[in-house]
N, C-alpha and C positions, 0 to 999 in steps of 0.2 A: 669585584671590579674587573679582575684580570679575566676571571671568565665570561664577563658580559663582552670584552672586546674581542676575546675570541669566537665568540658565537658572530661575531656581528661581523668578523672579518670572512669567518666560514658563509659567510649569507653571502656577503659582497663577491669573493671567491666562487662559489656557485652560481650568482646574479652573473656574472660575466663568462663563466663557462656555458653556460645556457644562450647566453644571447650571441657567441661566439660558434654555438654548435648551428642556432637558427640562420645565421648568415654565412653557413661554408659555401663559399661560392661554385656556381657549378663548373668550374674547370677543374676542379678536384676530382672529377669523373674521367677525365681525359687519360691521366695514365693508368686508370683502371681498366677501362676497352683498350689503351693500345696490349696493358700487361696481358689480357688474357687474349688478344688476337695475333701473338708475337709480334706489334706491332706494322699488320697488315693495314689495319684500320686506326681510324680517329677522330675526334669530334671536332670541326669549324665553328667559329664563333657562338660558340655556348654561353648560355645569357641565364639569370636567374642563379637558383641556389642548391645544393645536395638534395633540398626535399623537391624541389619546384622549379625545373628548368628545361630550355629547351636547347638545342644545336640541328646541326646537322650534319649527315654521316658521308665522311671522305676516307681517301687513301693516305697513307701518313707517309709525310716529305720522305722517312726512311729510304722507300721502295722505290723511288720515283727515281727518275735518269739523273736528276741533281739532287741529292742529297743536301741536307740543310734543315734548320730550323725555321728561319727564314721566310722557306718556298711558302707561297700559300696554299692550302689545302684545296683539294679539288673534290669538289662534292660526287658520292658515289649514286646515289639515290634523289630524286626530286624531293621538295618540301624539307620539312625542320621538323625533328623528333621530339615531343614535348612528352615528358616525365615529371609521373607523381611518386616520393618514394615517403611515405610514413615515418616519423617519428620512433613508431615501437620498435625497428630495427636495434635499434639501442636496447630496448629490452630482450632483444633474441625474437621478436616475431617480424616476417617480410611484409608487405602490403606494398606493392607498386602497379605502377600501370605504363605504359606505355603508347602516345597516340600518335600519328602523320596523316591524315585524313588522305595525303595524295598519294600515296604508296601500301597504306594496310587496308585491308578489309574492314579490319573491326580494332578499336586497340586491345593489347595484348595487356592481361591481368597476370601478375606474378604473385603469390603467396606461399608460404612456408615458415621456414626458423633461419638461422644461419647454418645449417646442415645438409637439409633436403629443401626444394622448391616445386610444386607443380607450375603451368607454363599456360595458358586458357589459347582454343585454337585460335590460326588464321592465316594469313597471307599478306604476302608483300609481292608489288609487279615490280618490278623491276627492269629496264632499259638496257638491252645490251650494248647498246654505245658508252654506255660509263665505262663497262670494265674496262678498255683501254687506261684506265688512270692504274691498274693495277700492275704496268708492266709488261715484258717481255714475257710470253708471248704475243699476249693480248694487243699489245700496241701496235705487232705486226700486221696480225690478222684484220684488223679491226675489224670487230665482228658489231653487228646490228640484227637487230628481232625482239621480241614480246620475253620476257622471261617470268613466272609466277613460282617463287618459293611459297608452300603452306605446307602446313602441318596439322597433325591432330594433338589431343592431347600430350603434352610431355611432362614427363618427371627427370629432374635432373636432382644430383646430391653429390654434395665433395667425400671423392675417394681418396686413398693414399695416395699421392702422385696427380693427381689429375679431378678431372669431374666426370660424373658418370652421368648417360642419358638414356632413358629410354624411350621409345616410340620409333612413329613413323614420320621420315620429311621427304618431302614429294621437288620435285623441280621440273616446271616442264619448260620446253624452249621452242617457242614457237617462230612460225618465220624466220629461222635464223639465216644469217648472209656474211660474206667476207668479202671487202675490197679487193681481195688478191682472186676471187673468181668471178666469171662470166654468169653463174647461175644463179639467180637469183629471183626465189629464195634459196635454201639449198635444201630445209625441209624442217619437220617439226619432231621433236627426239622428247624423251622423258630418264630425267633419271633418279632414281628413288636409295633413298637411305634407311637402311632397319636397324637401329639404335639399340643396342644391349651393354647398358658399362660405359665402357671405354674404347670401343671398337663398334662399327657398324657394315653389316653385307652392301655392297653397291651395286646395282643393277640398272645398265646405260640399256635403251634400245631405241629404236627407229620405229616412230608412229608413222611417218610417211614423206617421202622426199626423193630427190638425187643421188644426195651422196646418204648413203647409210652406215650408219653407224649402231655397232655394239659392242656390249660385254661386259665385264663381270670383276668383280673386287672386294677390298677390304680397306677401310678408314681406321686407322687406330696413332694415337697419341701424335697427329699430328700429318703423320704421313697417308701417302695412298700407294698400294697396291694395285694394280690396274691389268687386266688381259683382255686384249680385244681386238678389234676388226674394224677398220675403214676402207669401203670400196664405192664404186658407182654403180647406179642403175644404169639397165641396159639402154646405150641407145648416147648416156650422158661423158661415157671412159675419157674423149679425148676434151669434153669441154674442162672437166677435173682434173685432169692429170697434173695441172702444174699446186695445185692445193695439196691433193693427196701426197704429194712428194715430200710436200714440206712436213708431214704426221710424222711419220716416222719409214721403217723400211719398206720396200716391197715382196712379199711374199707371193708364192705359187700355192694353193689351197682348193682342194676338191675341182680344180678344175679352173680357179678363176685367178687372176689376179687381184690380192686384197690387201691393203694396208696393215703393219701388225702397230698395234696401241699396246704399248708396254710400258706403264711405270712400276719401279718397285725402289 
């Protein structure tokens, strides 16, 4: 007898652990994106459940000039991200999906274990007038243009410390502009990321424009390494000069006056 009531309590026990796993609601995902973005980011009214939901993607009250709980979220991207994420992750295998018809190309497939993930390509456009929600600088400048992150295949896997990635992610910036100059646009730049690990090479350049911009660096564990160069094309010096002031110093270089981009 005593064992019949323990089998039946172990059923009931399960019966509610399982109905309990199929309704975790989706803001359970919320501190997971801000944990892994230091919370740069985070989800706005997120609807649905862990396996099955949607939000959309903002700057988190953290960063913003008022701090608070409170603030509401300011959407970073147009449209509402809707996630499929499988069941068998409980068993150690991935299956999600990722879709926003008005910002991806295609939705993004994720598979793997709890270890390693591959990542299926694509792209996202993105508005440069959102970054603004991300802060100083950006709020200054307030910059405007086309921007398209995509990618090819990636593989990412947790390492010691961190997550490791490999591939290639592309960024291009099209028509970009800033309220604080006359020139506009100011021109169209690309800058690409080569993923090994935990660290990736950075290569800025100038497809074609006024103010030109390049140069060269290193991403790793959060930070950027950066050496570079901002100047004007010929003809454009004194419409830029109050922009370029604000980059950083001015240097004397081969002959010209150029901008030096230093972060480290």
């Amino acid at each position: 007898m005593m064992r019949r009531a323990m089998l039946w309590l172990l059923a009931g026990l399960g019966s509610v652990a399982l109905t309990v796993l199929a309704f975790v609601p989706a803001m359970w995902v919320v501190p997971l994106l801000e944990a892994q973005t230091g919370g740069r980011l985070t989800l706005g009214d997120a609807q649905g459940t862990l396996w099955r939901g949607s939000a959309f993607i903002g700057a988190s009250a953290l960063i913003g000039d008022s701090p608070g709980g409170g603030d509401p979220v300011t959407p970073l991207l147009p449209g509402r991200f809707a996630w499929r994420l499988s069941p068998a992750v409980l068993l150690g295998w991935v299956d999600a999906e990722l879709e926003n018809p008005a910002v991806l190309s295609q939705p993004v497939r994720i598979t793997g274990n709890w270890y390693e993930w591959q990542v299926s390509p694509s792209s996202v456009l993105m508005p440069a007038e959102r970054l603004v929600a991300l802060g100083a600088p950006l709020n200054t400048l307030q910059p405007s243009g086309r921007m398209r992150l995509s990618w090819q295949p990636l593989q990412l896997a947790r390492l010691d410390g961190g997550l490791g990635v490999n591939g290639s992610v592309n960024l291009e910036l099209n028509d970009m502009a800033s309220r604080l100059s006359p020139v506009k646009p100011l021109g169209n730049y690309n800058l690409a990321f080569d993923w090994r690990g935990q660290q990736a090479s950075v290569k800025l350049e100038t497809v074609k424009g006024s103010m030109l911009l390049n140069g060269t660096g290193v991403f790793a564990h959060g930070y950027l390494q950066f050496s570079g160069t901002a100047e004007a094309a010929a003809g454009q010096e004194e419409r830029l000069a109050n922009l370029l002031s604000l980059l950083g110093p001015r240097r004397r270089v081969g002959g010209r006056d150029v901008i030096a981009l230093e972060f480290k």
